[in-house]
VEXMITI-746266 format. One record per residue: residue in one letter; x, y, z of N, C-alpha, C in turn. Coordinates in steps of 0.02 Angstrom, whole numbers, padded with zeros to 5 digits, always signed. Example, Ala and Ser with C-alpha at 12.3 -4.5 7.8 and 13.67 -1.06 7.14 Angstrom:
<pts>
A+00660-00284+00390+00615-00225+00390+00660-00165+00390/S+00642-00112+00354+00684-00053+00357+00645+00002+00394/
</pts>
This chain:
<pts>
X+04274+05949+03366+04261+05951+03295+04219+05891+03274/X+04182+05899+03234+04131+05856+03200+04191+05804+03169/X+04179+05740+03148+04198+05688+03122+04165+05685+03061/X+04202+05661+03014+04176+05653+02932+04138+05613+02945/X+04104+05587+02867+04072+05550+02865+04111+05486+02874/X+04094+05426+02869+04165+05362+02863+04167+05360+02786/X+04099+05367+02747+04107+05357+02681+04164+05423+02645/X+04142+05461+02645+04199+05521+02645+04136+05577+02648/X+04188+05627+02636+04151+05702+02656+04117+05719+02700/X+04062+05786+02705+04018+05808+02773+03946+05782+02730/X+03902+05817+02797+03845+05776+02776+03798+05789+02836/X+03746+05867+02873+03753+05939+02802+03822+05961+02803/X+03799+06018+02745+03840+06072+02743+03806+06134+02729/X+03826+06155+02797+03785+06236+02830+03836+06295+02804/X+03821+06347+02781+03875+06409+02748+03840+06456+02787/X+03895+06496+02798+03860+06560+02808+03827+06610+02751/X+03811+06648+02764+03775+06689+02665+03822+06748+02668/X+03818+06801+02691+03877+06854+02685+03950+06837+02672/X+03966+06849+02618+04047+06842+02610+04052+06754+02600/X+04016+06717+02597+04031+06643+02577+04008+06633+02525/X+03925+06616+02536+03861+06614+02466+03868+06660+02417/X+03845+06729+02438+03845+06792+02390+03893+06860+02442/X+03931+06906+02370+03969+06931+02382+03968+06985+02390/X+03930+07009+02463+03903+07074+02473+03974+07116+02511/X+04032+07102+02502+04061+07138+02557+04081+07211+02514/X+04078+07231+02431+04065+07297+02432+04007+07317+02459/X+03949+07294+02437+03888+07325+02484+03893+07321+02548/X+03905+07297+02593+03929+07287+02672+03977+07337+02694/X+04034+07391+02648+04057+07408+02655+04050+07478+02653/X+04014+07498+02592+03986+07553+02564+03950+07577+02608/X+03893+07535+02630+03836+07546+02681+03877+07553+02737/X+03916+07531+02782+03957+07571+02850+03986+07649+02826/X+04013+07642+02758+04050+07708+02748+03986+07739+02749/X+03924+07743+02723+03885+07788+02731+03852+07818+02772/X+03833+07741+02821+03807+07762+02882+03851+07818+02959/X+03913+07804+02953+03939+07814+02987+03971+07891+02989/X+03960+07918+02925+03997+07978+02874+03907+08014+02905/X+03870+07973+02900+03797+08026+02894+03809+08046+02960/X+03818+07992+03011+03753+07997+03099+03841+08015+03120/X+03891+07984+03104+03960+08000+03159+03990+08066+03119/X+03986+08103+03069+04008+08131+03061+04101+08107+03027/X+04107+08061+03003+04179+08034+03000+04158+07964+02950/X+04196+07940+02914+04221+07866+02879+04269+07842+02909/X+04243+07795+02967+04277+07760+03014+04324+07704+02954/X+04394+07705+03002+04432+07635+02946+04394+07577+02936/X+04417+07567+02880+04372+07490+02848+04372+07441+02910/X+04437+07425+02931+04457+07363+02971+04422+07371+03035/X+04402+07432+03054+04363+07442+03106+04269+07432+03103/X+04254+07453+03042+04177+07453+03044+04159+07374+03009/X+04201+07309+02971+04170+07270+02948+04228+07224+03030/X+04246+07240+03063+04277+07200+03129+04209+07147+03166/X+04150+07176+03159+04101+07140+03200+04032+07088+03135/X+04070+07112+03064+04022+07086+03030+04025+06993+03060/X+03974+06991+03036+03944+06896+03058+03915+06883+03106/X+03894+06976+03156+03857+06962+03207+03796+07005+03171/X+03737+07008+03219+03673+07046+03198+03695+07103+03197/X+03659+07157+03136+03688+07232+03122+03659+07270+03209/X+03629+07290+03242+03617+07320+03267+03678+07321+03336/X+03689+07249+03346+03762+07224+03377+03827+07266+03373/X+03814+07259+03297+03878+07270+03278+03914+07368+03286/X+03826+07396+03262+03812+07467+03285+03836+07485+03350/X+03811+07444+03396+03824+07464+03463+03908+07460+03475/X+03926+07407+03448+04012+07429+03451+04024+07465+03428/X+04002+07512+03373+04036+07587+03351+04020+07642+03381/X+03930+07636+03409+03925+07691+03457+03869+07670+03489/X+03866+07683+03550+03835+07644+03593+03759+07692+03585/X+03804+07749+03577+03749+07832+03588+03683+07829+03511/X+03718+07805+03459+03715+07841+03386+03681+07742+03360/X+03703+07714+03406+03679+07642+03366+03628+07610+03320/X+03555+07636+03357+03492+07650+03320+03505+07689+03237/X+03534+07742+03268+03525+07792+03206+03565+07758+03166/X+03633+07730+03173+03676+07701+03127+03643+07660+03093/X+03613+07609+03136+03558+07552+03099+03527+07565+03035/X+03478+07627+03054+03420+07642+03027+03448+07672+02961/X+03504+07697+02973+03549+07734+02887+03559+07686+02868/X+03595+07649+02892+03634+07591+02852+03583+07532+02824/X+03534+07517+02837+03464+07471+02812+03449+07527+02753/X+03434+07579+02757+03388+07620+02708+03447+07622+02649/X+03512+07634+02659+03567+07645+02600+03561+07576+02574/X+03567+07514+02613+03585+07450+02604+03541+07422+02548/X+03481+07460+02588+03446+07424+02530+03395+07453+02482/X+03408+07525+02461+03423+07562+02418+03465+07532+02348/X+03555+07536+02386+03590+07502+02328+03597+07428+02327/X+03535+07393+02364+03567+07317+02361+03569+07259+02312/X+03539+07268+02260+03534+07247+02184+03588+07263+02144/X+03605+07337+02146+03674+07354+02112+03708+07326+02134/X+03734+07341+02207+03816+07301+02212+03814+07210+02243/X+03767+07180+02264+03750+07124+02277+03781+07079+02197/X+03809+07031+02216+03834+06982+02181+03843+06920+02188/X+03847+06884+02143+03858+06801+02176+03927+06767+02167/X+03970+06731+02182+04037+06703+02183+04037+06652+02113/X+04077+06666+02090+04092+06616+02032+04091+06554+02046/X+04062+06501+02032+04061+06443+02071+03997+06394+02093/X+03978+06461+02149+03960+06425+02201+03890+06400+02186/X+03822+06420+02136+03782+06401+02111+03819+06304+02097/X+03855+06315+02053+03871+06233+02055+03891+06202+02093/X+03917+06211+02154+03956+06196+02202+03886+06151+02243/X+03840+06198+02229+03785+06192+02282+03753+06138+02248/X+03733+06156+02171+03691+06097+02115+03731+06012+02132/X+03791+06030+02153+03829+05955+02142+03829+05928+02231/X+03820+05960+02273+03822+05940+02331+03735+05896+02331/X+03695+05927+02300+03599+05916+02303+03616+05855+02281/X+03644+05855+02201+03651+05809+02167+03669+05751+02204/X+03721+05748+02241+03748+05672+02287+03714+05677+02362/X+03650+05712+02353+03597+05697+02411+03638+05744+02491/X+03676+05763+02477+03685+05834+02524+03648+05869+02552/X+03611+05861+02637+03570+05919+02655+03598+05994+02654/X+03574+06034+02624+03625+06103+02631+03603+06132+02662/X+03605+06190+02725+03598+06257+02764+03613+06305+02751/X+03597+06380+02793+03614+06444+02771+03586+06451+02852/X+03649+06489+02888+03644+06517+02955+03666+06599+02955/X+03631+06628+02956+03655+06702+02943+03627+06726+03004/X+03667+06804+03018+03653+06865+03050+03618+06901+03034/X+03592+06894+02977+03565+06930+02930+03481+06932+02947/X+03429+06977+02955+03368+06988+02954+03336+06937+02911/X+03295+06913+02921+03242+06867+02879+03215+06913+02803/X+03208+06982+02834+03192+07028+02758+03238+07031+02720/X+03301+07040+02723+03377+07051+02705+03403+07012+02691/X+03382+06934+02697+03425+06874+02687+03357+06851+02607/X+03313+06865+02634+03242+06857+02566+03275+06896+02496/X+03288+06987+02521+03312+07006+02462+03388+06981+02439/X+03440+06969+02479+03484+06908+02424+03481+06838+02379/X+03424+06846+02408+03420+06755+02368+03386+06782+02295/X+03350+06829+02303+03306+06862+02245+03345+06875+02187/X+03390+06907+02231+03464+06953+02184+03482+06906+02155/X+03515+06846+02172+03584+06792+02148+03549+06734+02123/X+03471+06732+02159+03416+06668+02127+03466+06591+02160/X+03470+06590+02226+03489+06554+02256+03441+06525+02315/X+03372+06554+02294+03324+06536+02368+03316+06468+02376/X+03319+06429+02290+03288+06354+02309+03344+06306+02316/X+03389+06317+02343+03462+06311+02333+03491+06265+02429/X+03442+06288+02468+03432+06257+02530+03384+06230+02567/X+03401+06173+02623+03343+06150+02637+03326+06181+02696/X+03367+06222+02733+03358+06254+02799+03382+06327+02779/X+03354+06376+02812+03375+06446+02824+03369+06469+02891/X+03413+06486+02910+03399+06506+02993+03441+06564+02981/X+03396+06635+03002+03401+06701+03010+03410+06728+03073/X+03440+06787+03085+03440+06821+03153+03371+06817+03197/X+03322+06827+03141+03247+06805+03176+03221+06763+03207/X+03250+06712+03177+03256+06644+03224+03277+06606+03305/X+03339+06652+03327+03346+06632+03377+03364+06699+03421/X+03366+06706+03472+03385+06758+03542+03460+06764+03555/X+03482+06705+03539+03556+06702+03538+03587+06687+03463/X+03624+06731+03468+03674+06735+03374+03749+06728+03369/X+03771+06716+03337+03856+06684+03317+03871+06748+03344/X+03949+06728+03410+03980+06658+03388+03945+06614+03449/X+03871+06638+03459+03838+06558+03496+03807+06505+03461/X+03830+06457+03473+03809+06414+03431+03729+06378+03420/X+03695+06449+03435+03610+06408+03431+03601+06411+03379/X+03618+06481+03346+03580+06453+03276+03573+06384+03221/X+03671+06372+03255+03681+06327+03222+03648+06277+03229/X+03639+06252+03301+03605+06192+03323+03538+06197+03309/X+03506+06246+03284+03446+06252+03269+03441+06211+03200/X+03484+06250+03156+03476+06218+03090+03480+06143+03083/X+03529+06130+03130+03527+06058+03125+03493+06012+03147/X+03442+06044+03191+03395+06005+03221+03332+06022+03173/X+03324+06063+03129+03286+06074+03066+03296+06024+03004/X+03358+06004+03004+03382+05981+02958+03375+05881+02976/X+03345+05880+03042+03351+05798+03064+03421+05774+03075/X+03466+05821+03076+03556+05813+03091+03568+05809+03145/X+03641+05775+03170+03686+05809+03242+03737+05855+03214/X+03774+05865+03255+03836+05896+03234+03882+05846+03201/X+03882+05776+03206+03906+05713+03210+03912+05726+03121/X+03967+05723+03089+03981+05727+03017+03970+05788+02990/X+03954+05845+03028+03918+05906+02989+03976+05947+02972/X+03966+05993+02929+04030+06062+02932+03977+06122+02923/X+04030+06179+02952+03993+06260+02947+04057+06290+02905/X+04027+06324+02835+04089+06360+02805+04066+06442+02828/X+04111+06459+02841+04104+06535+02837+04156+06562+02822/X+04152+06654+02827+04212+06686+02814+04223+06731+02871/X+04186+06717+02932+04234+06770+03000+04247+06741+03048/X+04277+06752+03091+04290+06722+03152+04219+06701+03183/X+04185+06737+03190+04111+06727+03218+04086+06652+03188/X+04078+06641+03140+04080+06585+03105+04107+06523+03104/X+04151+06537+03112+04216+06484+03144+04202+06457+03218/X+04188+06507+03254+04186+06501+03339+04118+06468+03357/X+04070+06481+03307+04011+06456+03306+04012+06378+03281/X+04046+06362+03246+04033+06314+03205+04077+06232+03265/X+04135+06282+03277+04163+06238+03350+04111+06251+03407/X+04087+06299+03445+04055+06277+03486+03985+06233+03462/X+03966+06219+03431+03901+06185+03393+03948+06111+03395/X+04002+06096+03399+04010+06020+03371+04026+06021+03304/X+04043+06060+03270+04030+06044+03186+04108+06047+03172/X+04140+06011+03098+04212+06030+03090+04177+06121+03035/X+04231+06137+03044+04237+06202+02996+04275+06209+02966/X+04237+06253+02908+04283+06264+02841+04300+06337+02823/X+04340+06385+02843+04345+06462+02830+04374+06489+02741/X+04353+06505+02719+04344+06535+02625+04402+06598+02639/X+04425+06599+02590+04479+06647+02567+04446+06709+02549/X+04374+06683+02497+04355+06744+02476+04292+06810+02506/X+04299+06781+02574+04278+06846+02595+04286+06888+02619/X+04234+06911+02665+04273+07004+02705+04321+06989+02745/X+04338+06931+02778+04391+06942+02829+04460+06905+02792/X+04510+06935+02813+04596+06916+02784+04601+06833+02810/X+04661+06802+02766+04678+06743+02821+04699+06752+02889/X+04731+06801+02903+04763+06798+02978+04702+06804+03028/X+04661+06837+03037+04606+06839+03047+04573+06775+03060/X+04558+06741+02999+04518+06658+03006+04571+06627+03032/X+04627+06626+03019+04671+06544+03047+04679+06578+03139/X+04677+06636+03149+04691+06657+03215+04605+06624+03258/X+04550+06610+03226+04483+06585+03259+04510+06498+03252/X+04552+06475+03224+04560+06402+03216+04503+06354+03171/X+04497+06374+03102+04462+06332+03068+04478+06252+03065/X+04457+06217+03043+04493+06156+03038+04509+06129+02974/X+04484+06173+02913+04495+06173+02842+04488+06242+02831/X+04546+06254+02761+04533+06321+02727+04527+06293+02664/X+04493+06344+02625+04464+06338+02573+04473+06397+02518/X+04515+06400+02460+04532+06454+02413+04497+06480+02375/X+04450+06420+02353+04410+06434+02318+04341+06400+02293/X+04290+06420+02326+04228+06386+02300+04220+06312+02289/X+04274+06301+02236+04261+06245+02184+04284+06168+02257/X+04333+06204+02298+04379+06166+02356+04345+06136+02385/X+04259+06161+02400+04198+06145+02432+04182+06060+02422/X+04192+06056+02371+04174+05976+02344+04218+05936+02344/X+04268+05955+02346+04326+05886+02369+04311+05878+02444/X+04306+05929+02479+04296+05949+02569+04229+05907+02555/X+04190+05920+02540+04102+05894+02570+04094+05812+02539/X+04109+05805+02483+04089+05754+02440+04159+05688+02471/X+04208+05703+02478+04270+05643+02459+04318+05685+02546/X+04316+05721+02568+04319+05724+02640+04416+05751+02621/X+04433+05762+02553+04493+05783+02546+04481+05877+02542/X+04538+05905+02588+04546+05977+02578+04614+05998+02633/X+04610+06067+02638+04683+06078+02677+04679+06097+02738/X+04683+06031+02766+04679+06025+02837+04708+06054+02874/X+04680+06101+02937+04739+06149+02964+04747+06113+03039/X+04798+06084+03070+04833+06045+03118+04826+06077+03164/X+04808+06167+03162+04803+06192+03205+04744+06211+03227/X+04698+06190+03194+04604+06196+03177+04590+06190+03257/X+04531+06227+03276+04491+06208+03346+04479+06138+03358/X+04499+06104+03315+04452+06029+03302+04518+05979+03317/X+04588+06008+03296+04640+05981+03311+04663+05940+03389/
</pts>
């Protein structure tokens, strides 16, 4: 696990964008029910089709059907982003969360799974593009969470080590990434995946709510889990 700063807090702070930044997991969800209802013939259970979100979609396809994967893709991009303005949203919060981290000179990141086209139209939606100093997309690297290049990418974008840094996300993938990278991690309540889920990847902070971000980043106080990867 990454070490705080000595002054207090992290220093960056890298998030993931799905389910952390902006709150696509009805759209994330909608779009599997659709895709999967078109090309499989069936609405696979929830817990089964968002199980691989935080890796690249086409990945995640291939775990539902190895045969149908392409086609799943290709529905699920065209529905996605069809309705992705309607159900795309942003978290109460986290616009300030982010303004007050800049404010006390905070490098911020964004490491997603997410397509470079697909990660462009959220920032559009929620108006969060100028909001980071690094973006590192699925496009970016050959290897994707839970390997930790992307991460190390960003941070070598960013003039960082892992040395004081944190990765917040909301899946295990995220988590696993953020420990193998060196970084401490911070797992959010409010996204697609349950707590049992995140505390079972071993975060080393949880986080309830948004606002929790700034005691964690800024003053290095939050709810430390003893049982964190970092422990």
């Amino acid at each position: 696990m990454s070490e705080p700063l000595q002054s207090a807090g992290f220093d960056p702070v890298v998030f993931d964008l799905d389910g952390t930044v902006v709150d696509t997991v009805e759209l994330i969800v909608e779009s599997f029910r659709f895709a999967t209802r078109t090309v499989l013939g069936e609405v696979l259970p929830d817990e089964l089709i968002v199980a691989g979100v935080g890796r690249p979609l086409l990945a995640q396809m291939e775990s539902l059907s190895v045969e149908h994967a392409r086609e799943l893709y290709d529905v699920y991009r065209e529905y996605n982003h069809r309705r992705h303005d309607e159900l795309i949203r942003g978290y109460d919060g986290i616009e300030e969360v982010l303004d007050t981290l800049k404010a006390a000179g905070r490098r911020t990141g964004i490491v997603t799974s997410k397509s470079r086209d697909t990660t462009e139209m959220a920032f559009r939606a929620v108006g969060l593009d100028d909001h980071f100093d690094v973006v590192v997309t699925a496009t970016d690297t050959t290897e994707h969470k839970p390997s930790p290049a992307p991460l190390l990418l960003c941070l070598r974008r960013l003039g960082a080590t892992a040395d004081g840094s944190i990765y917040v996300g909301d899946s295990p993938f995220d988590i696993q990434a953020g420990a193998a990278a060196g970084m401490a991690t911070a797992a959010v309540a409010w996204g697609v995946f349950g707590r049992e889920a995140l505390l079972a990847a071993g975060p080393d902070f949880w986080l309830d709510e948004p606002r929790d971000l700034l005691a964690l980043c800024l003053h290095g106080e939050g709810a430390h889990l003893t049982g964190g990867a970092g422990a």
